[in-house]
N, C-alpha and C positions, 0 to 999 in steps of 0.2 A: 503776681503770679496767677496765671487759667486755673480756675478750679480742677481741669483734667491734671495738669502739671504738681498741684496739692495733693490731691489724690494720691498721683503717681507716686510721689516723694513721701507721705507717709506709709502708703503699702510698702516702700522697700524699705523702711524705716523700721516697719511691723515684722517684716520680713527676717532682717537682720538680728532685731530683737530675739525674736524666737529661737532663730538658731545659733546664736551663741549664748540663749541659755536653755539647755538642753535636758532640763530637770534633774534632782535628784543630787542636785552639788557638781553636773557637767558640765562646764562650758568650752565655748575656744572664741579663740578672740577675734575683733572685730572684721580684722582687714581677711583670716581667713573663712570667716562668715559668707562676703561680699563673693570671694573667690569660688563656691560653693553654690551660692543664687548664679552665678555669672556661668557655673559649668550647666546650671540646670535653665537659663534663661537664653537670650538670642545670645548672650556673646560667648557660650559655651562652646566647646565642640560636638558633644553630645546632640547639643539643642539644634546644630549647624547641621548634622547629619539627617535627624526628624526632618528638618524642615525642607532640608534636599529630597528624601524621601519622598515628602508630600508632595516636593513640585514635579518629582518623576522629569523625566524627561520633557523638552519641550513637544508641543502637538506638531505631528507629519499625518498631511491631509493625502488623501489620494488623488492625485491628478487626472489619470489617464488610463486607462485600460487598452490594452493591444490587441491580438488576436494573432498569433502566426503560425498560420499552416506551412508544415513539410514533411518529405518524405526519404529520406537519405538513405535509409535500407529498405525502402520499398513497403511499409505502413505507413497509413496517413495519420499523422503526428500533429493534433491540437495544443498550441504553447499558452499558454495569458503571462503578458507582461505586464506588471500593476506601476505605474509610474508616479513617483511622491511628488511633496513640493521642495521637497530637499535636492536640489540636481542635481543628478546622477544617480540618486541611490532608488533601485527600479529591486523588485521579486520577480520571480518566474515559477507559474502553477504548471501541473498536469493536466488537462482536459482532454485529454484523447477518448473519444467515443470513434472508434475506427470505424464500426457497422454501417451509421451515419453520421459523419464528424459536421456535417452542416446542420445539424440540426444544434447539436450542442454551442456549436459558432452563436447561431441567431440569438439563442436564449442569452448568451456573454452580451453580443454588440447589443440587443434590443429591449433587455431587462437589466441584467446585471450590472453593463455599465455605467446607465445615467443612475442607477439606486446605489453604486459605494462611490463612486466621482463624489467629492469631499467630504468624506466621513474620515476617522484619525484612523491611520494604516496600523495601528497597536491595539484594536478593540476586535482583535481576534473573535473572540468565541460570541461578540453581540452581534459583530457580522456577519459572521456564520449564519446564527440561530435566525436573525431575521431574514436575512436573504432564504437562509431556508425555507421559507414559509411564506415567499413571495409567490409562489407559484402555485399555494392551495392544495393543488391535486399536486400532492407532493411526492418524493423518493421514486422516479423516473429515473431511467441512465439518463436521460439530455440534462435534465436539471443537475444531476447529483454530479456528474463530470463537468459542467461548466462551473458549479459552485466550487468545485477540487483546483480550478483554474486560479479563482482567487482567493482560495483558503491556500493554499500552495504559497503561492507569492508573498501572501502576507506575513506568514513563518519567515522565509528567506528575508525578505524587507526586515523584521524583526533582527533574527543572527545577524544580519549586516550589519546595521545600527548597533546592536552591542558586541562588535565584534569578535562575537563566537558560534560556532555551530549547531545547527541548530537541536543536534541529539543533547548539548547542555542546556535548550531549554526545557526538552523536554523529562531532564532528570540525569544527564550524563550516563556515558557507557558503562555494558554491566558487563561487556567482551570487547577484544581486540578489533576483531573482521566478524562479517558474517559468511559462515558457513554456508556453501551452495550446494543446489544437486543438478549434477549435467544431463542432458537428454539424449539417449541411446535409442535409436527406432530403426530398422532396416526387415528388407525382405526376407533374408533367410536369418536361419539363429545362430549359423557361423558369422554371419556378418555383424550379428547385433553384439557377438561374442567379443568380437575386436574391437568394437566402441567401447563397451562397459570395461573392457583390459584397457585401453587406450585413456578410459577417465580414473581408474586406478592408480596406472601410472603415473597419471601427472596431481595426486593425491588425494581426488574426490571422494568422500565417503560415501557416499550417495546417488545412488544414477536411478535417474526415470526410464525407463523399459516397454518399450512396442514393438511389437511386430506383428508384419503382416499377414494376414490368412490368405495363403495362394486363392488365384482367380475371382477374388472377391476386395470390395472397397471396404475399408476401416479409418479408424481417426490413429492421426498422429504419423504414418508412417509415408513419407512422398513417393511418388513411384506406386503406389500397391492400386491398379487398376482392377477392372471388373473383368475379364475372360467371355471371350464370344462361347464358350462354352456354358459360360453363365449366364450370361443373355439367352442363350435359347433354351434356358430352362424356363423362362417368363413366359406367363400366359400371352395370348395374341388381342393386339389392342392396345398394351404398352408401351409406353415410348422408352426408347434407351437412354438408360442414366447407369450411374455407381448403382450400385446394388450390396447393401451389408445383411447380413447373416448374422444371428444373435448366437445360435448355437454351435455353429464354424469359431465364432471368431472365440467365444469360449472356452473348446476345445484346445485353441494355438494356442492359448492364453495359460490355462493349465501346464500344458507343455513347457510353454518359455519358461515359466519360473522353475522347473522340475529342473530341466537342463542346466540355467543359470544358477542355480544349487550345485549341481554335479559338478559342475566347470569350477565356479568358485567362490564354495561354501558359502559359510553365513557373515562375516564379516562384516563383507558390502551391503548397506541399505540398499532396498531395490522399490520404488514407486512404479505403480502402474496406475494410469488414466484410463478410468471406463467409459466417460464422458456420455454418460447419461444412455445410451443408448440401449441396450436390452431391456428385456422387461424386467418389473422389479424383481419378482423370482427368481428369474434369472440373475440377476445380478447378487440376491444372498445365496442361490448355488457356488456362484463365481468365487465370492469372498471366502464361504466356506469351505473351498478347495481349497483354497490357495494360501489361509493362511497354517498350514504345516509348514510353508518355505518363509514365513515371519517374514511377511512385506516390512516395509518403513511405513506403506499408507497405503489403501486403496483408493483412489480420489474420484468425485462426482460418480458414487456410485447408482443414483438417481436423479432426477431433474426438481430444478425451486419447484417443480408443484407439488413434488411428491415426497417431502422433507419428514412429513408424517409417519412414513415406513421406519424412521431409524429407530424408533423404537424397537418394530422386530428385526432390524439388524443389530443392534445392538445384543436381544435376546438370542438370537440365532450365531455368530460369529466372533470371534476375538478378535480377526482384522483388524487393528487398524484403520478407521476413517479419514477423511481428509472431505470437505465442504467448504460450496462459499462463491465459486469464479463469477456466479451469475446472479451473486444476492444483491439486489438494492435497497432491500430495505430489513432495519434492522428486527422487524417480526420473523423474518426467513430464519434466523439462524438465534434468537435469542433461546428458547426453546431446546433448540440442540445442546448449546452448549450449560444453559441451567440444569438439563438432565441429564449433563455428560453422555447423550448419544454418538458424538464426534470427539475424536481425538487432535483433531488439527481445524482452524478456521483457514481458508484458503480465499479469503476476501480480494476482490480487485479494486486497490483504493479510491480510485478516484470515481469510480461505478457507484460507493456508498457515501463521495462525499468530499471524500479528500482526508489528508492527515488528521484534520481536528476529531472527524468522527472514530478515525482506524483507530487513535490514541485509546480513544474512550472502550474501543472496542476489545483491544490487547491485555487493560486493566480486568473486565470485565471478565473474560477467557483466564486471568490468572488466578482467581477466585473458584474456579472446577479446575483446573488443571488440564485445560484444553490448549491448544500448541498453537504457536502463529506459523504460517507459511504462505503470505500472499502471495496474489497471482503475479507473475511478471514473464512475459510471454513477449514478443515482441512488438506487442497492441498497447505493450504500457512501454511509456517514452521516455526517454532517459530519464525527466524531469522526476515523474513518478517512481523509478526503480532507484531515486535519491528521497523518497517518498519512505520506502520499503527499504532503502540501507538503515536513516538514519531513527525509524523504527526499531529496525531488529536491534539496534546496538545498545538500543536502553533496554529493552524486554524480557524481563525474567523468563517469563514462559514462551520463549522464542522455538521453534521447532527448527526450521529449515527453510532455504529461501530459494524461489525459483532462477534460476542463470538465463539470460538472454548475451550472447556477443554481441559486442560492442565495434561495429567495424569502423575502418577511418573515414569514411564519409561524415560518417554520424558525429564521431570524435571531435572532423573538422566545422562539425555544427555545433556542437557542442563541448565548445575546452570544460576539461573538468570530470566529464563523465565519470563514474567510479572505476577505479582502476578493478581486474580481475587476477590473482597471482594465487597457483596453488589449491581449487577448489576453495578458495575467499574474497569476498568481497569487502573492499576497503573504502573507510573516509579521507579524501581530501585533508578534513582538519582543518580548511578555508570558512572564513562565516556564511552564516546563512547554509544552504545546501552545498555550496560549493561549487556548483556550476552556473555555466554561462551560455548566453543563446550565440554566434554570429549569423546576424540577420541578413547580413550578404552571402553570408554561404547558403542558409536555409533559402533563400530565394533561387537558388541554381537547382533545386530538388522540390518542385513543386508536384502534387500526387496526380498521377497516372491513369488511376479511377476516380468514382468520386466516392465509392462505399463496398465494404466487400463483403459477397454476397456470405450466405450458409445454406444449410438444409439442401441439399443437392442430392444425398444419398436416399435410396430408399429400397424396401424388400423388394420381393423378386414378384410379388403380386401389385409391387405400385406402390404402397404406402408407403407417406413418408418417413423418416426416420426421425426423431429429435437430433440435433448436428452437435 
């Protein structure tokens, strides 16, 4: 006999010994000794499980990284498709930078994809962190949305492979649906009056709220142009554009919610977008008006450079905040919410990264008791607002979620899409995210521009306006 074979046969000899005699006047006998070593050694089941454990799943490399641009309701829509070596089984990320979506394109085809092409498609968060930090001068939208493209995918690749959803990996649902708030904006406030009745009735708790201040340009409300009467209020030498008014549109603004009170009461949450535009004074006036009529939120009541003020808004008004649409980086908003100046984080996921960072972000926020309501507009792609479902549905300190429709174009690009029924947003229930691209279809909706502009507006002396 091999010395290793001696070995072997007195350890289990030793083995055996031992444990049927168990000190003390215990023993049990031989054959259920053996039975015992065998549940705790390879031929246990126990031992069978450890060692299944260890070997984890077999390794899936990443093959291929995609890119497919489309536009099916008229935003330009950045997809990444991450392709394994397992065929067929492919993720799909978010990377929509709509402002410039070629720029986020290049950094995917020209960096990102020869640096994770064969790394194992399940080292999520090593991928991450280092592609993270491939780019140096880091937390850029190009960067942070192309990294969302294949942090996205990799999640989905993941649910697939173990065929579950992907809100079970990240801790399973703590609600059914999530709760949406529909968008009401029109020119007059009998009209905005029929929207906000129109999302009532079909059970929304929640309506976001603009309208327009006659003869004058504002955000959010279509149709609300500038008045040649306004124009020739302008000094000579300027060229004509939109033209906003900080203390006009203030004024509407007060109003709408007064009326929208009167009509009907308090029930209804009511959000309004200030979208950064007045000055900051202006804008703790605003909040301080207005919250006698208990917004839901006042949203972007200053712009990322001026995140500093919340301090005295926080001191100055009870409002309700809401921040976030334009953070990339996580100094913008860490601040806020450790000193509970914000009531809601209003991040755009894939702008700070993708799910892997929003996760870490949502934790974060539930330790102050600050509320999720990411952005989703229709600059974020189906992909992404499956980003933001299967988010909300784990997230204790979940606030409210933006509603984008879903038209059949889009639909027909996208089987899967989240269904919408009742002011809620639903999961599929299908692995991974649950949707899927058709790459034939998306190729019949290719974009129209190549990037869409902002900052268009400005006073009546010229200056521009923050958009």
């Amino acid at each position: 006999m091999e010395r290793r074979s001696v070995l072997k046969a007195l350890s289990a000899a030793a083995a055996v010994g031992a444990v049927t005699n168990l000190g003390r006047g215990r023993t049990v006998s031989a054959e259920s000794a053996e039975g015992i070593l065998g549940a705790m050694g390879g031929g246990g089941p126990l031992a069978q499980a450890k060692a299944a454990a260890r070997r984890g799943m077999p390794p899936l490399k990443i093959t291929d990284v995609k890119i497919i641009a489309t536009a099916p309701s008229g935003s330009n829509w950045t997809i990444v498709k991450v392709e394994t070596s397992e065929p067929g089984l492919y993720g799909l990320g978010a990377a929509t930078h709509q402002e410039i979506p070629q720029a986020a394109q290049a950094y995917i085809e020209k960096r990102l994809k020869p640096f994770v092409i064969g790394k194992n498609a399940d080292e999520i968060e090593d991928i991450w962190q280092s592609a993270y930090v491939q780019e140096y001068f880091r937390s850029g939208p190009e960067g942070n949305n192309a990294l969302s493209g294949i942090d996205g995918a990799l999640w989905d690749i993941l649910g697939k492979r173990l065929g579950v959803p992907v809100y079970q990996l990240l801790g399973g649902k703590v609600r059914a649906a999530v709760p949406l708030y529909g968008h009401a904006a029109a020119l007059t406030q009998s009209a905005l009056n029929d929207q906000v009745q129109a999302y009532i009735e079909k059970g929304y708790q929640v309506v976001r709220v603009q309208l327009a201040t006659p003869g004058w340009s504002g955000y959010g409300v279509g149709g609300a142009a500038t008045s040649a009467a306004t124009q020739a209020l302008r000094p000579d030498g300027v060229k004509s554009s939109p033209v906003f008014d900080a203390n006009r549109y203030i004024n509407t603004t007060i109003g709408m919610f007064e009326a929208l009170r009167v009509k009907f009461g308090y029930d209804i949450g009511l959000i309004h977008d200030v979208h950064e535009r007045p000055a900051l004074n202006q804008s703790i006036e605003l909040c301080r008006a207005v919250q006698q009529y208990r917004p839901f939120y006042i949203e972007d009541p200053v712009s990322p450079e001026d995140v500093g003020w919340f301090q005295i808004f926080r001191q100055e008004t009870s409002a309700p905040l809401a921040m976030g649409e334009l953070f990339v980086n996580r100094n913008e908003w860490l601040s806020l919410v450790a000193n509970r100046w914000i009531d809601f984080i209003r991040i755009h996921q894939s702008a700070v990264g993708g799910l892997n960072m929003c996760r870490k972000v949502a934790h974060c926020c539930e330790f102050f008791d600050v509320r999720t309501a990411w952005h989703g507009p229709n600059n974020v792609d189906p992909v992404g607002h499956c980003y933001n479902l299967h988010l909300d549905l784990v997230t204790p300190n979940f606030g409210i979620q933006e509603e984008t429709f879903f038209d059949e174009k889009t639909r027909e690009v996208f089987p899967g899409t989240p269904e919408i029924r009742k002011g809620y947003m639903y999961a599929n229930d299908q692995p991974g995210f649950g949707i899927d691209i058709d790459e034939k279809a998306a190729a019949k909706y290719p974009y129209k521009t190549d990037f869409e502009g902002r900052g268009n507006d400005r006073m009546l002396d010229g200056t521009i306006v923050r958009p």
